[in-house]
C-alpha positions in Angstrom: 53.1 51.8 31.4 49.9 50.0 31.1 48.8 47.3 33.4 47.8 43.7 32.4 44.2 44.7 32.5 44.0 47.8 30.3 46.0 45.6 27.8 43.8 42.6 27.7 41.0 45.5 27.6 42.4 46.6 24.2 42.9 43.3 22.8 39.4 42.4 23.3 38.2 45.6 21.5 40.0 44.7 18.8 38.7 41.5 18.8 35.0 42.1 19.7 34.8 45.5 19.8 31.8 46.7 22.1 28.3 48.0 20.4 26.4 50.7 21.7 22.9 50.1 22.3 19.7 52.6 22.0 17.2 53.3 24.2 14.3 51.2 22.3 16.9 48.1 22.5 17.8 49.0 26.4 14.3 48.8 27.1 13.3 45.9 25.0 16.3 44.1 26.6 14.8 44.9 30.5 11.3 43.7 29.2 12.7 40.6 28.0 14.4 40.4 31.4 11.4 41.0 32.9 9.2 38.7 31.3 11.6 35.8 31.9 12.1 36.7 35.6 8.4 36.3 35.7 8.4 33.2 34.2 11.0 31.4 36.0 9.5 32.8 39.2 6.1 30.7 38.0 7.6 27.9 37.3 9.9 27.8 40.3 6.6 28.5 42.9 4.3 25.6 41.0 7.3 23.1 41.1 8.3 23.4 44.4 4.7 23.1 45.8 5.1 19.8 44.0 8.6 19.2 45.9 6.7 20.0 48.9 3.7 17.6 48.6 6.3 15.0 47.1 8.4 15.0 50.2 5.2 15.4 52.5 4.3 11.5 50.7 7.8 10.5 51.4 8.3 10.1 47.5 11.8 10.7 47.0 11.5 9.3 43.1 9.0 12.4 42.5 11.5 14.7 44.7 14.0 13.5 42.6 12.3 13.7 39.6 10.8 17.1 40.1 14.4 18.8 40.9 15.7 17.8 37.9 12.7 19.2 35.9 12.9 22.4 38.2 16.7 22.7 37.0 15.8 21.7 33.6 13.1 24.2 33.0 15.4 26.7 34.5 18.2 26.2 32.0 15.6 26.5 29.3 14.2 29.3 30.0 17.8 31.2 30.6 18.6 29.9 27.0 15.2 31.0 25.3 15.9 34.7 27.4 19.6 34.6 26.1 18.6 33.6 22.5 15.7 36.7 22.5 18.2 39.3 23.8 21.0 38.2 21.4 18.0 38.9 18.6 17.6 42.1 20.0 21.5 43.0 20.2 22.2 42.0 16.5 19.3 44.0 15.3 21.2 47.1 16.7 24.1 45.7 14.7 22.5 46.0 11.6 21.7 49.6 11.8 
């Protein structure tokens, strides 16, 4: 008898069955990753300096101001990162 999870497993192979990636895609998948870690990792250090020198002043309109940008340009990034590697992903489809 199979359990709930090996069902639902076969439903959603049937549904979206899983694709197997190459080697160039792997990689171009990790460099993406990498790039974007980079990037985010920039962003993150130059706006929290800015947090830091913001809260130093007692400026909690710039603190404020400056966390939503940090999350903002966060979530922006992730969806640029996710766009690029979906790219990547489909190209291996069309093969």
């Amino acid at each position: 008898m199979k359990s709930a999870y090996e069902l639902a497993m076969e439903r959603l192979n049937k549904t979206s069955p899983t694709t197997k990636l190459t080697d160039k895609q792997k990689k171009q998948l990790a460099e993406l990753d990498s790039q974007y870690a980079a990037k985010i990792a920039d962003r993150e250090i130059f706006l929290k300096g800015e947090l830091a020198k913001a809260t130093a002043n007692v400026d909690f309109e710039a603190v404020e101001q400056l966390e939503r940008q940090l999350v903002s340009e966060r979530k922006t990034l992730q969806a640029e990162l996710e766009e690029k590697k979906d790219a990547v992903r489909k190209l291996g489809k069309g093969k």
